[in-house]
GULOKE-714170 format. One record per residue (C-alpha): residue number from 1; residue in one letter; x, y, z. Coordinates in steps of 0.5 Angstrom, whole numbers, plus 500, padded with zeros to 3 digits. Example, Ala and Ser with C-alpha at 12.3 -4.5 7.8 and 13.67 -1.06 7.14 Angstrom:
BEGIN
  num  residu    X    Y    Z
    1       a  525  491  516
    2       s  527  498  514
REM end
This chain:
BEGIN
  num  residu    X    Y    Z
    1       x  568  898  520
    2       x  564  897  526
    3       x  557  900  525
    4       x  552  896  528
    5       x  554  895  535
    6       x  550  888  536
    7       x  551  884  542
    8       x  553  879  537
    9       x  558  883  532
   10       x  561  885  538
   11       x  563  877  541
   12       x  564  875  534
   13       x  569  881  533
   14       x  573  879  541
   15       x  573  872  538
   16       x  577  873  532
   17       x  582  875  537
   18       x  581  883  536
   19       x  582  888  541
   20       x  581  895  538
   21       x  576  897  533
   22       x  575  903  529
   23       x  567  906  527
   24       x  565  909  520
   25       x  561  914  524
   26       x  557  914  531
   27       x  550  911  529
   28       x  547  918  531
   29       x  549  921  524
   30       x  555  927  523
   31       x  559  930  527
   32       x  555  936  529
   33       x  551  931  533
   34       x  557  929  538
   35       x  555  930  545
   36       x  560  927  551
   37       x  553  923  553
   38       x  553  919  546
   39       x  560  918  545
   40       x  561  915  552
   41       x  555  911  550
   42       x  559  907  544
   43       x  566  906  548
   44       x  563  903  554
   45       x  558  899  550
   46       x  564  896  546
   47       x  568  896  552
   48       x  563  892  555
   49       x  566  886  550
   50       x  573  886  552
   51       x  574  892  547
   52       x  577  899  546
   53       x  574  904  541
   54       x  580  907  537
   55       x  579  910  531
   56       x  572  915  528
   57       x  572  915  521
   58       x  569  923  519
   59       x  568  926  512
   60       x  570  934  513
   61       x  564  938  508
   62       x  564  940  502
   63       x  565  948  505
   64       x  570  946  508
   65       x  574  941  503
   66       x  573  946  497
   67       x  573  953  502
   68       x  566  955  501
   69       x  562  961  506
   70       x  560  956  512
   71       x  567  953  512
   72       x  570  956  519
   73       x  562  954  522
   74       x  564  947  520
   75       x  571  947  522
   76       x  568  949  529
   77       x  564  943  529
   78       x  570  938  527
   79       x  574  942  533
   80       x  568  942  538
   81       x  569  933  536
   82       x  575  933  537
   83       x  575  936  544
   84       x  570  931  546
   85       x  574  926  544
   86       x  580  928  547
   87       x  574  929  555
   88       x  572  920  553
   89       x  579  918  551
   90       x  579  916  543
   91       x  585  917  541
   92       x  585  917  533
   93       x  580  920  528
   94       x  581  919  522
   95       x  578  923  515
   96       x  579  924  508
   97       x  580  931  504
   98       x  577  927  497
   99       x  575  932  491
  100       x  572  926  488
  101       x  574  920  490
  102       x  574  915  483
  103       x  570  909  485
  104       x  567  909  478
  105       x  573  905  476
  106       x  573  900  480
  107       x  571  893  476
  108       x  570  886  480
  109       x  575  880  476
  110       x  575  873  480
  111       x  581  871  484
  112       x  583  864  487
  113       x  576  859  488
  114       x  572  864  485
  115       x  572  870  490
  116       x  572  877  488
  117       x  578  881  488
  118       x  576  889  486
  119       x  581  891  479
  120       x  582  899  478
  121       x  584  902  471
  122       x  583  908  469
  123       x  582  908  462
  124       x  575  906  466
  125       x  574  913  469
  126       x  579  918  465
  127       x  574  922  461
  128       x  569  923  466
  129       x  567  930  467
  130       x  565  933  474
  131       x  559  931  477
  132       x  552  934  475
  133       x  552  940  480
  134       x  559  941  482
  135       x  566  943  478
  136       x  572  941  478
  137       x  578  943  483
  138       x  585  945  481
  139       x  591  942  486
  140       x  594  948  488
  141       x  585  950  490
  142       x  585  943  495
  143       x  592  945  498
  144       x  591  952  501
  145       x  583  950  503
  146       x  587  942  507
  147       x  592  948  510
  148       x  587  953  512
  149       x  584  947  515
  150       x  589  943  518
  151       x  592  950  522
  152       x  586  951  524
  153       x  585  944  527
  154       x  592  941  529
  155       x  592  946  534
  156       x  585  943  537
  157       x  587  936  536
  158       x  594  937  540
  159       x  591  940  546
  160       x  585  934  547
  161       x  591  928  545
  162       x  587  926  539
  163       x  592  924  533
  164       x  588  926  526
  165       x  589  921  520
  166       x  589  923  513
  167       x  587  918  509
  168       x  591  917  501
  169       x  587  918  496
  170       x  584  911  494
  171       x  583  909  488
  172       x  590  914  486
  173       x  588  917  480
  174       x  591  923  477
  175       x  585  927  476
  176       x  578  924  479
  177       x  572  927  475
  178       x  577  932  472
  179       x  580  934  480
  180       x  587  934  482
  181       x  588  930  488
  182       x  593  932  493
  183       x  594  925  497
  184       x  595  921  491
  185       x  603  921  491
  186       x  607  919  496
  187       x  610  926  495
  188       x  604  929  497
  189       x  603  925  503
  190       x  610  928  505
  191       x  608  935  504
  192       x  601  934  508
  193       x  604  932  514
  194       x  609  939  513
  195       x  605  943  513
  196       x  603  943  520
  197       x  609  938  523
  198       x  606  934  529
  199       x  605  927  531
  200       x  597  929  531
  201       x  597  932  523
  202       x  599  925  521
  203       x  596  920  515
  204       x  593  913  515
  205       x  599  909  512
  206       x  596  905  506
  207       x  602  898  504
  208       x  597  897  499
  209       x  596  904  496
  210       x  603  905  497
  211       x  605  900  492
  212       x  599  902  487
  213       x  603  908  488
  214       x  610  904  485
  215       x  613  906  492
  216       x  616  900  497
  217       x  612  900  503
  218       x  616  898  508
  219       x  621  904  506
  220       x  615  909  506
  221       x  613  906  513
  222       x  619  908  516
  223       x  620  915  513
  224       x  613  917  517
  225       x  614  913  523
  226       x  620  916  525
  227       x  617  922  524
  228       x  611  919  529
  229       x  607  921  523
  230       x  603  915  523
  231       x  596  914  527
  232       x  593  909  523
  233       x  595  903  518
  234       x  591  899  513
  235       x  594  893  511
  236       x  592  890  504
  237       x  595  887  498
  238       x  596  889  491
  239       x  598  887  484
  240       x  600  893  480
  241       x  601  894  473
  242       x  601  901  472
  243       x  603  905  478
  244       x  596  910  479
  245       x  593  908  473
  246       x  593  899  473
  247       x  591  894  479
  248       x  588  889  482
  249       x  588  889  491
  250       x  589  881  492
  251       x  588  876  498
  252       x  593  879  503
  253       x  597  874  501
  254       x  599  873  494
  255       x  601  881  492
  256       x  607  884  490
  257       x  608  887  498
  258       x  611  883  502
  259       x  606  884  509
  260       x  612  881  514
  261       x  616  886  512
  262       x  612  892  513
  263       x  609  888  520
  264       x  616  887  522
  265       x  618  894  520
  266       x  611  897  525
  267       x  614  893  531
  268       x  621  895  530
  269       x  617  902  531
  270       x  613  901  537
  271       x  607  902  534
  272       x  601  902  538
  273       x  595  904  535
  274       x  591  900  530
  275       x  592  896  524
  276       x  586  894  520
  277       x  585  889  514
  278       x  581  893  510
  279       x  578  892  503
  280       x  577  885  504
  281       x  576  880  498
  282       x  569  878  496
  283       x  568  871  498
  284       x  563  866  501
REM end
């Protein structure tokens, strides 16, 4: 993710030969402090670089992830970004619906010449409670407060010409912190994008997560483009042992997915906004 917009990142990113970019967030804080003026800011100072801003990543709130009093104020104001997206023409944004998300059963093991590579295991993590001050969420709970919110959204998304893109649960685990998570099988990924059927209520399509799943890449990659479901792509590696449950993510390179494959298969859909090579390795 682009969080500094130095002068200098931004020339360094160009020279990769790079062409579109996507943010973590705009460096004013959540989207509550969106304005036309602040976003128009950041697309021309990258556009200044020979660059495109594409993609914002944001996180919806607690209120409105768990179905809080508060949530339809804070649903507004995701709705009120969206349109201010749509006005500057960014074309995606992008989010996830974590009940919890599971970093705690994250390890970094070696890989080749000594680099970094992040290991997931859920013997790690499985008897964890909830976090001090919060509770657990049942699946049937997230489905209803991600389908109150999605038909409340999609609606707004599609007017503006601003695709949303859910992004799987990652790491996968069944049950995180003693929550069910509604993005951690690829079935689950299906019923997300059923509940309001459009191209603009789509998912960040993950090859590596969807082989920590233990689902081939390229053919989950076609169930979703041929229903334009798919509005961003993150492109990794992985070893699986134990679908969900056992993995390591590797060198782009050296896992079980075949990258060409599922590169070809994006070409042979046309598809035209960003891939981005995330979770890279520790290295030097």
């Amino acid at each position: 993710f682009l969080d500094a917009l130095e002068d200098r990142s931004l020339r360094r990113i160009k020279q990769l030969g790079i062409r579109g970019v996507c943010m973590g967030r705009l460096d004013t804080g959540g989207l509550d402090t969106w304005t036309d003026e602040i976003l128009k800011r950041h697309m021309d100072r990258i556009a200044e670089a020979d660059l495109e801003l594409r993609n914002v990543m944001f996180n919806p709130s607690d209120r409105v992830r768990f179905g809080k009093p508060g949530r339809d104020e804070d649903i507004e104001t995701i709705i009120k970004a969206i349109r201010i997206a749509g006005r500057q023409g960014l074309p995606v944004m992008e989010y996830n619906f974590y009940a919890h998300r599971i970093t705690e059963g994250y390890a970094i093991v070696p890989g080749r010449g000594g680099s970094g590579l992040h290991e997931f295991n859920y013997d790690r993590i499985k008897d964890l409670p909830p976090l001090e001050g919060q509770e657990a969420h049942s699946l049937d709970e997230m489905w209803a407060n991600v389908e109150y919110y999605l038909k409340a959204v999609i609606p707004a998304a599609e007017e503006a010409n601003v695709r949303q893109a859910l992004h799987p649960n990652d790491p996968p685990a069944p049950i995180s912190r003693g929550s069910d998570q509604i993005m951690s099988t690829v079935e689950g990924w299906k019923r997300l994008c059923d509940i309001v059927p459009s191209p603009y209520n789509g998912i960040t399509f993950d090859c590596g997560v969807t082989r920590e799943l233990g689902h081939d890449p390229v053919e989950t990659c076609r169930y979703f483009g041929e229903r334009d479901q798919i509005n961003h792509v993150h492109f990794r590696n992985v070893v699986t042992r134990t679908p969900n449950l056992d993995y390591t993510e590797v060198w782009v390179d050296e896992g079980q997915v075949d990258m060409f494959a599922v590169m070809s298969e994006l070409v042979r859909q046309k598809y035209p906004r960003l891939i981005y090579p995330e979770h890279p390795p520790q290295n030097d």
